[in-house]
N, C-alpha and C positions, 0 to 999 in steps of 0.2 A: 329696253322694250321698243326700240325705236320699229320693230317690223311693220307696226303700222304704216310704215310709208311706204317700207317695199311692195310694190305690187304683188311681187310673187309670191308672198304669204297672204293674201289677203282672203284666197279664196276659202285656206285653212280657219284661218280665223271665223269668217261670215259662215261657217259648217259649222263651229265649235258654239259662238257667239250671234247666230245670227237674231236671236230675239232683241236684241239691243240696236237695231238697227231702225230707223226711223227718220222719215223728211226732215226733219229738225238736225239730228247728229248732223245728217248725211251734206245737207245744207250748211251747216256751219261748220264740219269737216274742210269740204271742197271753198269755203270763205278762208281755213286760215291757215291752208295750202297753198291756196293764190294769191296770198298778203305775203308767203314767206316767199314763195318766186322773183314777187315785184319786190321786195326788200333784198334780195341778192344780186336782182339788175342796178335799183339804184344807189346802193350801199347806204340805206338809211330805213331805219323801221318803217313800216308800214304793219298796222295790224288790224284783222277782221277778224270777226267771230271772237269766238271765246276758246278756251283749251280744250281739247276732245280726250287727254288724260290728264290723273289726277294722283299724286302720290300725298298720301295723307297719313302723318304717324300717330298712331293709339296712343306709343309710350317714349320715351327714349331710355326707360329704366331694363336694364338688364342682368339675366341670372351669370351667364358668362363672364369672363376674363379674356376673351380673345385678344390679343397680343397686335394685331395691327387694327383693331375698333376703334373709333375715340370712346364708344360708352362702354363697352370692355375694360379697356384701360385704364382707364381715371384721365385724358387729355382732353375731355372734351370738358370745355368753360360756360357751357349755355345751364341754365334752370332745368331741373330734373323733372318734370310730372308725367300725369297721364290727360288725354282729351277726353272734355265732359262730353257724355250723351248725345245732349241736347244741342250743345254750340257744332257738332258734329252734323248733326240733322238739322238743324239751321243751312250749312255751310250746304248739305247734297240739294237741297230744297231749291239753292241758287245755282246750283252748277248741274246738278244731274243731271238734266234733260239733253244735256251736250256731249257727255261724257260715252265715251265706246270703251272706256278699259278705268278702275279706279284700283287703286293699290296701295295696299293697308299695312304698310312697314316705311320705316324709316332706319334710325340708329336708335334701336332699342326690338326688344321682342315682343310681339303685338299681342302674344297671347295674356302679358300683365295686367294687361287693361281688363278689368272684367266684365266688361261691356261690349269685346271686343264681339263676339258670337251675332252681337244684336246690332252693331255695327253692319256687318257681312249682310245680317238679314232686311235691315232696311234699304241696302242698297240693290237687294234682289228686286225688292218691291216697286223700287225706282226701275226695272228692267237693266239695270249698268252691272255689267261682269266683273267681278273681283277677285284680285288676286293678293295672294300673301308670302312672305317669304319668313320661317321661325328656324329655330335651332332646333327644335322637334320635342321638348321635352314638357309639354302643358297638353297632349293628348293623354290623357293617362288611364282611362277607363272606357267600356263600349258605349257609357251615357253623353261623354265630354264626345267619341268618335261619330255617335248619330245626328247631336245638334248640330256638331258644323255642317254633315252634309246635308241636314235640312233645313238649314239654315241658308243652304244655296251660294255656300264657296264655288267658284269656278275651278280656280287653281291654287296650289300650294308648292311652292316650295321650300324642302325642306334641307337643312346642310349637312353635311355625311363629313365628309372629307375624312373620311381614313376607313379601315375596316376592321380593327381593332382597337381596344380599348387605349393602349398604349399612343398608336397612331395617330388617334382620335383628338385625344389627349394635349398634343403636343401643338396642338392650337385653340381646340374648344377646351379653353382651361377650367376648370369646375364645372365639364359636362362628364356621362355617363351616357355613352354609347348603346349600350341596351335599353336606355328609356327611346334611346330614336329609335331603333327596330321595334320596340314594341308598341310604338305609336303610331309610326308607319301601318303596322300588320292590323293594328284596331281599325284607323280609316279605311285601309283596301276592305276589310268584313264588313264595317259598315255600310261601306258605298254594295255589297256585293248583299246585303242582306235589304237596304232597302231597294235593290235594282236602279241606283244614281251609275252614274257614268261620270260624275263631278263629286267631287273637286278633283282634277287631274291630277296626278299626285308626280311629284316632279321632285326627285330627288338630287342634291346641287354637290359639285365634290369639287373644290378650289384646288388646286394644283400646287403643291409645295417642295421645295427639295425634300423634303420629308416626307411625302406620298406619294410622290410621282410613279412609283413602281407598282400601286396600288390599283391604280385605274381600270384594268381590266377584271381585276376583282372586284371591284366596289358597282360595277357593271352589272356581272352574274347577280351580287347583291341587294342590284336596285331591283331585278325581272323577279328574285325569287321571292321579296318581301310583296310584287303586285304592283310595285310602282308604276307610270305610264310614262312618264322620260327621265333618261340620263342625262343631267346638265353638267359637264365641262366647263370649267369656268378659271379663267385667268386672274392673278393676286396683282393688289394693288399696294402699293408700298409710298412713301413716304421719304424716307432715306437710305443712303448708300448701303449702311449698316445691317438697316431691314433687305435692302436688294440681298444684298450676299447671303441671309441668313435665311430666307425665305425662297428666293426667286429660284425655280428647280432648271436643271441646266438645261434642258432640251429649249428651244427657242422655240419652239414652236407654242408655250405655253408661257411664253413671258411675254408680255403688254407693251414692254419697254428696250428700246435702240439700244447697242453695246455703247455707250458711251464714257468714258472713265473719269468719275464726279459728278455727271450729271444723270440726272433721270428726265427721260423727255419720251413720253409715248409715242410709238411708230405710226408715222404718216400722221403723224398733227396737223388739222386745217390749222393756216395762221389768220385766220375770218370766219367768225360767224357760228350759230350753233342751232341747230332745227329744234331744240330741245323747248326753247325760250319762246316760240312760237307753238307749239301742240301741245306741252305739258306743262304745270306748274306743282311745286311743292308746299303741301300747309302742313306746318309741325304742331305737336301736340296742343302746343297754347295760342294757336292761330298763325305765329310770325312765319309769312309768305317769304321763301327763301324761291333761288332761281331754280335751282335741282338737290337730288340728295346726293351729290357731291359737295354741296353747301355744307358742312358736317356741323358748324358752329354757327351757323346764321351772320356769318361775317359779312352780308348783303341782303340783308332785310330789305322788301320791299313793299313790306305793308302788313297791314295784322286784320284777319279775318273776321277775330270774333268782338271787335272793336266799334262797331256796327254801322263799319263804312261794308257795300257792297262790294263783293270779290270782281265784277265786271267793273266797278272803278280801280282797283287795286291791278288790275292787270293791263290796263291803259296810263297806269299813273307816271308822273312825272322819273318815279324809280326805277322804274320796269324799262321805260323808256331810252333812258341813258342807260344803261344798262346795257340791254339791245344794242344800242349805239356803239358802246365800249366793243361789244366783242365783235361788230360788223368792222368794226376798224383796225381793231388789235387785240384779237384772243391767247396768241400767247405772253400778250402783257399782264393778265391776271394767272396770279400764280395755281391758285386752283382749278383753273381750267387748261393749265400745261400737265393737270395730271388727271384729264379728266379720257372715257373713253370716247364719245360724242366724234363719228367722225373716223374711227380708229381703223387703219388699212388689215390690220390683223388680225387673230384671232382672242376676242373677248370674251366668247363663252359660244361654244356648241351644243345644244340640245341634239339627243340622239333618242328620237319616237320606238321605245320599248311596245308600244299596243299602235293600234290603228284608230 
């Protein structure tokens, strides 16, 4: 989501998003864009302001088996729950006023939480846009499709990646493909029955040797169920094993240099990371990780609902060195040698289905 910086999208966004806009964001936006400038001249943190986005997980429990997830899989080692209510609305009561984009997914599907609707909607109320990313299979009736849109989702995306059941399959392991078009088709009626234009409905198809032939059909697929973009989107793997098994041969859709043994994504900065300065990640039970490529919280740097204030927690002694680490030597942490932050190629294309 880094488009926030790019100027060139900016003006799409303040058209889509412009209600969220206010001397306060706007002001401590431009603080902690000019902290990350002077942190790159002098090679050592400098930080203003507070973060202007905000990835926040409802769950990390999911219905899936996806094959390269940590919570698919059974690899991930962190505590399994869902985020209370309350300590949620604590958390936006200190940050929202800052925030231009919050985003309600981590590793896990957000719709378990079932709180998750009222989540969405106090964040409208705060005026901060929100987005979500689900496997698509908790939209299931026109009741469940009118609260999210009036509940004031911005955007959703949702993950396709195949166009048959089979296809479908052979990554979203214990999904059913027809619950996603049918979910799909309930929001597009919704939004077309209460006359919303939100939540954008953004349909996501990861790129596999296994679907790669798929793509211009998953296309037509996304315009005829109503969706409003197609996201392209490049796999992210872990080992060799997974490269060869997953990674679809055209280059153009792999994230990752030919290299033989290693994985090292293309055009890696060896310094620095814009991500650490404008965003921060709080998972389900508060523990403040740096991004959700942190999968496992293996760099905590502070716990939210502990009732230390989040503006301490993101100046703290953790955060700090931290910073410092990757201003010096980012591909010395091995999770940020497989991180996208930075990436010369292509990580994911959105292709605008509506105006």
């Amino acid at each position: 989501m880094a488009f926030l910086i790019d100027p060139r999208a900016l003006p799409r966004y303040v058209k889509r998003y412009g209600y969220a806009f206010t001397w306060t964001r706007l002001w401590n936006a431009a603080k902690v864009l000019s902290s990350m400038g002077l942190s790159w001249m002098l090679r050592r943190p400098v930080v203003w302001g507070q973060p202007f986005m905000l990835m926040v997980e409802p769950t990390n429990f999911c219905n899936l088996k996806c094959p390269l997830c940590p919570s698919g899989n059974g690899q991930m080692t962190r505590p399994r729950g869902m985020m209370d209510l309350e300590a949620y609305r604590q958390l936006i009561d200190q940050v929202g006023d800052r925030l231009f984009l919050l985003m309600l997914w981590n590793q896990g599907e957000p719709f378990i939480n079932p709180c998750f609707v009222e989540m969405v909607r106090y964040a409208r109320q705060r005026r901060i846009p929100t987005l979500t990313s689900t496997n698509g299979h908790y939209i299931r009736s026109p009741e469940q499709a009118r609260a999210l849109v009036e509940a004031g989702l911005d955007e959703i995306i949702v993950s396709l990646d195949g166009v048959d059941q089979e296809t479908y399959a052979r990554y979203r392991v214990g999904g059913k493909i027809e619950r996603v078009f049918a979910g799909v088709r309930l929001l597009a009626e919704a939004k077309r029955e209460l006359g919303r234009s939100t939540p954008l409905i953004n349909l996501q198809f990861i790129v596999f040797r296994h679907n790669q032939e798929d793509l211009e059909q998953a296309a037509q697929l996304a315009r005829e169920m109503g969706a409003d973009k197609f996201l392209v989107k490049t796999a992210q793997v872990y080992t060799q094993e997974e490269a060869e098994r997953f990674l679809p041969e055209a280059e153009e859709y792999r994230r990752y240099e030919a290299r033989p043994g290693e994985l090292m994504v293309k055009g890696q900065p060896a310094r620095g990371c814009k991500v650490l300065w404008y965003s921060s990640m709080v998972n389900w039970n508060g523990a403040v990780a740096p991004c959700c490529f942190d999968k496992d919280v293996e760099f905590e740097l502070g716990r939210a609902f502990s009732g230390e204030r989040f503006e301490r927690i993101w100046r703290s002694r953790a955060y700090m060195d931290f910073r410092r680490r990757l201003l010096d030597d980012r591909l010395g942490i091995e999770m940020c040698r497989n991180c996208s932050e930075g990436y010369r190629g292509m990580f994911s294309l959105v292709n605008e289905l509506r105006g």
